[in-house]
C-alpha positions as CSV (number, residue, x, y, z in Angstrom):
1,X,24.6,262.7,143.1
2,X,25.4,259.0,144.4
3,X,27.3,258.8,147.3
4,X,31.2,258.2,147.0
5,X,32.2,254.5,148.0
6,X,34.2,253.4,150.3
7,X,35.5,250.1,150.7
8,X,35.9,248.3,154.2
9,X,38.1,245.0,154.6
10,X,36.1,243.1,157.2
11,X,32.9,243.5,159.6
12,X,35.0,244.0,163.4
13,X,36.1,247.1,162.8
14,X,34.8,249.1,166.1
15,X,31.5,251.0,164.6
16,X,32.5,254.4,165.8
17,X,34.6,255.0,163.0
18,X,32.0,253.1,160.5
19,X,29.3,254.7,161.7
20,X,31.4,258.4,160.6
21,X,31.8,257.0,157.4
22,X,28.3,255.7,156.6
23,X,26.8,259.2,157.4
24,X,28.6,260.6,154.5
25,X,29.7,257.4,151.7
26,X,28.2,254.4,150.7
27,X,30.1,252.0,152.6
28,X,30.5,248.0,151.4
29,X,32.0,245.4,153.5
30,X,33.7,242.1,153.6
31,X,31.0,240.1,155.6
32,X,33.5,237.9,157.1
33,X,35.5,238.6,160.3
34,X,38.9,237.4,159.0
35,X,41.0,238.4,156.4
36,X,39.4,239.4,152.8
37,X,40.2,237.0,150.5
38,X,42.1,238.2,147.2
39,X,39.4,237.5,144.5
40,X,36.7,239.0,146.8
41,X,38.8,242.4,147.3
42,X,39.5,242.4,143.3
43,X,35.5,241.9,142.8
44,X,34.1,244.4,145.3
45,X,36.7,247.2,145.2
46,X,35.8,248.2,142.0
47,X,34.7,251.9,141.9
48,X,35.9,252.8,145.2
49,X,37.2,255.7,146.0
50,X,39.1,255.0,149.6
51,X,39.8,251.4,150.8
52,X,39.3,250.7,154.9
53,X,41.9,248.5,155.9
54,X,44.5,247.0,158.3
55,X,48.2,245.9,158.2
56,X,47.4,242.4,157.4
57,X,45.4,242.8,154.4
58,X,47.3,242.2,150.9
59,X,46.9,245.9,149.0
60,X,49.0,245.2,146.2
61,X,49.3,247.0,142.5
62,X,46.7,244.7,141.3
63,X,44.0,245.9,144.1
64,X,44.3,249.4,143.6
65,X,43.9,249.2,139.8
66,X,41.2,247.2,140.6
67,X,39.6,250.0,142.4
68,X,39.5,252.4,139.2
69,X,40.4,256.2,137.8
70,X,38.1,257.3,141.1
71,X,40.4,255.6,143.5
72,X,41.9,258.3,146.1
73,X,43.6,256.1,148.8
74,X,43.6,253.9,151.6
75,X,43.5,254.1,155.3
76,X,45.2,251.6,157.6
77,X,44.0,251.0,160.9
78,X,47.8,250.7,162.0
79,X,48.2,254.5,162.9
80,X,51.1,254.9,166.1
81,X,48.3,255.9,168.6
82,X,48.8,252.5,171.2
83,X,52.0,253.3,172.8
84,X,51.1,253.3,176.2
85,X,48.7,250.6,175.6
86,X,51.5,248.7,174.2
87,X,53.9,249.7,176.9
88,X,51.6,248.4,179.9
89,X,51.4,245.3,178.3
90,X,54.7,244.8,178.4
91,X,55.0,245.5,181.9
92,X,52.6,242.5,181.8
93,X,54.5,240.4,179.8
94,X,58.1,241.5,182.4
95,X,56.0,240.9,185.4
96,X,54.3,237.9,184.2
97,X,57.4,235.9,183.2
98,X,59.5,237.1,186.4
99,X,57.2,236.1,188.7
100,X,56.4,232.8,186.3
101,X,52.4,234.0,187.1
102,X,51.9,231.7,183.7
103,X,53.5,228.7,185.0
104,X,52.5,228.6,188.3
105,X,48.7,229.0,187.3
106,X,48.5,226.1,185.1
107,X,50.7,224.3,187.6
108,X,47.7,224.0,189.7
109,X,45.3,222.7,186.5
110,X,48.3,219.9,186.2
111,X,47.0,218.9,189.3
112,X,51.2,219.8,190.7
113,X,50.7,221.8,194.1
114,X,50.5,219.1,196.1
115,X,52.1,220.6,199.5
116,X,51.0,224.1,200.5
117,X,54.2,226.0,200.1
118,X,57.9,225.0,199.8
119,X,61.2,227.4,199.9
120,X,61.9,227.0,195.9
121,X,58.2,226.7,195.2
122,X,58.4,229.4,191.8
123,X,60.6,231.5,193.4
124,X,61.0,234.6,191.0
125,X,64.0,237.5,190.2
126,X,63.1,240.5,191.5
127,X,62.5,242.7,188.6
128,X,62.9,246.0,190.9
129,X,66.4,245.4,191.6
130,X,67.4,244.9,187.8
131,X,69.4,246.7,185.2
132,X,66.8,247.2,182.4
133,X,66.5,248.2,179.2
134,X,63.0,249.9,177.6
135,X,61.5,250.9,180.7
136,X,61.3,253.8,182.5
137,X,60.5,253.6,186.3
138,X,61.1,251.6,189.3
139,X,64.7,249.8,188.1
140,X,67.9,250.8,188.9
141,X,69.4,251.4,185.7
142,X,68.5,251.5,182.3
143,X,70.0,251.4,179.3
144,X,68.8,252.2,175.8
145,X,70.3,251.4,172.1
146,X,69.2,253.1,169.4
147,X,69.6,253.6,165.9
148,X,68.7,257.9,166.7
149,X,70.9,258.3,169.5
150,X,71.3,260.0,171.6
151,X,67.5,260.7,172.6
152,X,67.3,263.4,174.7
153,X,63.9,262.3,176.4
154,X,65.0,259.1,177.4
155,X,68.0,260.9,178.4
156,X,66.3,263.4,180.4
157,X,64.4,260.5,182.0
158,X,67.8,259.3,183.6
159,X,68.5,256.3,180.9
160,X,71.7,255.6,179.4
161,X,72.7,255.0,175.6
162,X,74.9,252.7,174.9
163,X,76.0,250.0,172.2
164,X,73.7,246.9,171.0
165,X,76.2,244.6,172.6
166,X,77.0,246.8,175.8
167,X,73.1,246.8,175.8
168,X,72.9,243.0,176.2
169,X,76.0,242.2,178.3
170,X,74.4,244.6,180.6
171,X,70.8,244.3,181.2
172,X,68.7,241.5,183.2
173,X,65.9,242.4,181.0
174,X,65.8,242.9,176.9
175,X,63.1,244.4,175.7
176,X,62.5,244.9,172.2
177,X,60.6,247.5,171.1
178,X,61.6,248.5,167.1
179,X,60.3,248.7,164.3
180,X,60.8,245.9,161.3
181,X,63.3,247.1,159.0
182,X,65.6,245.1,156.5
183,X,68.6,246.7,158.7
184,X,67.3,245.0,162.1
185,X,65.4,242.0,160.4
186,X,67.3,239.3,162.3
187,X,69.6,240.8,165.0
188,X,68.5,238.9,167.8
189,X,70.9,235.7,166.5
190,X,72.8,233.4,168.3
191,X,75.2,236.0,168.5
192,X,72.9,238.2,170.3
193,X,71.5,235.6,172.7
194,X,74.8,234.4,173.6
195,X,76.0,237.7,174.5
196,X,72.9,238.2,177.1
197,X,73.4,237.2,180.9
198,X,72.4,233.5,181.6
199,X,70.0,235.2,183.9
200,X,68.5,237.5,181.5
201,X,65.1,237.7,180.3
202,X,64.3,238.8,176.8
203,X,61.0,240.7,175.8
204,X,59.5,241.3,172.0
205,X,56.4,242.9,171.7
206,X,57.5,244.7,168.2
207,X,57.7,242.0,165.6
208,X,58.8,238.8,165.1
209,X,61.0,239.0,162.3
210,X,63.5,241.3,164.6
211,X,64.2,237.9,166.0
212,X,66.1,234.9,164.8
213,X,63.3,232.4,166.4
214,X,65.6,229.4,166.1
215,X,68.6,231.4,168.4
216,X,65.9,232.1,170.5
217,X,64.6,228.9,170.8
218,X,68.3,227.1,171.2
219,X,69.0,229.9,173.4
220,X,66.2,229.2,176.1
221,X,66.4,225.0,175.6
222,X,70.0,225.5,176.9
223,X,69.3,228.1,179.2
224,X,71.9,230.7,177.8
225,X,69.1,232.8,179.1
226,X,66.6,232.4,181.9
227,X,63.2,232.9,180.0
228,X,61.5,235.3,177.8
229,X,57.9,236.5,177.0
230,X,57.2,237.3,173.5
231,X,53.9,238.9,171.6
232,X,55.4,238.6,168.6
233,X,56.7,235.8,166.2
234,X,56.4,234.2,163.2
235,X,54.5,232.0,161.9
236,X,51.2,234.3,162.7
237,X,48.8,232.8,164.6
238,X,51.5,230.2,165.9
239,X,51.0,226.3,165.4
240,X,49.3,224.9,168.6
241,X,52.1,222.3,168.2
242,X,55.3,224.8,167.6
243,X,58.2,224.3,169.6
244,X,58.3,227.6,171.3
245,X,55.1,226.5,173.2
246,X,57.0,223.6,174.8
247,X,59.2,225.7,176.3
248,X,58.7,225.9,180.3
249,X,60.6,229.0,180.6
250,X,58.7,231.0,178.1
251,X,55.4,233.1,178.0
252,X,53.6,233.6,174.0
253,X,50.9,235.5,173.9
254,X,48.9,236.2,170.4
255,X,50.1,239.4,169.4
256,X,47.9,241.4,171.5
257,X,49.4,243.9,172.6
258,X,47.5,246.8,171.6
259,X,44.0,245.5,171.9
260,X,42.8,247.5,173.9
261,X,38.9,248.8,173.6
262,X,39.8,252.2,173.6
263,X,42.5,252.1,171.6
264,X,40.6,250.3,169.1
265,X,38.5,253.2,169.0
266,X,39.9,256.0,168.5
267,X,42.2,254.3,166.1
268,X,38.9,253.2,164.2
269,X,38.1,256.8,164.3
270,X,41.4,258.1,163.2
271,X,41.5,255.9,160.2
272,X,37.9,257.1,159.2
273,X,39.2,260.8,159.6
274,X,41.7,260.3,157.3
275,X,39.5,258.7,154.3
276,X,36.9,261.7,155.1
277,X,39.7,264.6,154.8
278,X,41.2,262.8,151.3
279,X,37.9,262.1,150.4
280,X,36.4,265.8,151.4
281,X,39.6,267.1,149.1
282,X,41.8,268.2,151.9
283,X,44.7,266.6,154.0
284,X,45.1,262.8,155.8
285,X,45.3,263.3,159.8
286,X,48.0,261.3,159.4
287,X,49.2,261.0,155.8
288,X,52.4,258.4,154.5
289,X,54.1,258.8,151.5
């Protein structure tokens, strides 16, 4: 009997995973370490019977009756397992626009540290002394918002709910942590940003579309806020000519927040898991309907 096939969407993939795969199926790639192209994924998906894939890829109606009668599912390498991955790097991001790390290192490739130290030299906010929201540790205060609210673990943790606006009007930091839904796409307006401190530093390192990148922009030209450090935005990858990146008071980093080698594993495991239980006729790990 011929091995079932399994599809994969590109060659990066960490191997542990793969390799758990190829000791059972007959496993085809996309040789190309970017995203597979439409026609190629039409061509080579046929007879499949589980597809490899991640967020980014394009699995529309037409793909998966490409695939065929055999086709069983597909397995995206998106499962929630990088939460403390993606929390630590937002501690990063807080810490690295606070203490203007970013600025101040390239500061010295502009060739503009010309005396050894001076009293307003970069001087940061303390981040210790803040009322913050997302964060857990080491502030004074912190507030949460919510659309399941109360949480009793953040509660139990010593943080406060409180309304979206409260939530602004009130914290030095904003830190965005939500998913994308058609109910939040947006909220972070010109509203939003004009209800923030002048003083306050926003954070997104859920998606981009939560924000209204134009407020944001506006909002940081005119300093209705002090800065922000975002992970997220939109376009993806971001023009190395967009506005946001000639903004002094603003970190952007390449939505990399969970890449992490770890992470990357056992997430590459997980999503291999999943196509061998449906495959194997029994449960996904981590099944969505």
């Amino acid at each position: 009997m011929s091995k079932k096939k399994v599809f994969v969407t590109r060659p990066d993939f960490p191997q542990c995973g793969i390799k758990l795969l190829e000791e059972k199926f007959n496993v085809h790639y996309n040789p190309e370490p970017h995203d597979v192209s439409k026609d190629y994924l039409l061509q080579h998906i046929k007879g499949a019977e589980a597809l490899f894939c991640i967020s980014t890829d394009k699995i529309t109606k037409e793909v998966l009756e490409a695939a065929g009668d055999r086709f069983k599912g597909a397995a995206n390498a998106a499962n929630p397992i990088s939460v403390s991955v993606v929390a630590e790097f937002t501690i990063g991001l807080l810490l690295a626009v606070s203490r203007k790390i970013v600025t101040a290192a390239g500061a010295i490739q502009r060739g503009e540290w010309i005396e050894s130290w001076t009293p307003d030299w970069f001087c940061f906010f303390l981040a210790s002394s803040a009322t913050l929201t997302g964060i857990y540790s080491w502030v004074s205060k912190v507030y949460y918002y919510d659309i399941f609210s109360p949480i009793s673990a953040a509660e139990e943790k010593g943080a406060h709910f409180t309304t979206f606006d409260r939530l602004l009007m009130n914290s030095d930091y904003v830190i965005v942590t939500c998913n994308l839904t058609e109910e939040n796409r947006g909220m972070f307006d010109t509203k939003a940003f004009s209800l923030m401190k002048p003083d306050a530093v926003f954070i997104n390192t859920s998606r981009g579309g939560v924000v209204q990148q134009d407020a944001l922009i506006e909002a940081l030209k005119n300093k209705r806020i002090r800065a922000a450090a975002i992970d997220v935005m939109y376009p993806e990858p971001l023009p190395k000519d967009h506005e946001l990146l000639t903004l002094p008071n603003v970190v952007v980093t390449p939505h990399i927040a969970a890449a992490e080698e770890t992470a990357m594993e056992r997430l590459s495991t997980l999503t291999a898991e999943n196509i061998i239980a449906v495959l194997e006729g029994r449960k996904p790990l981590t099944p969505v309907y």
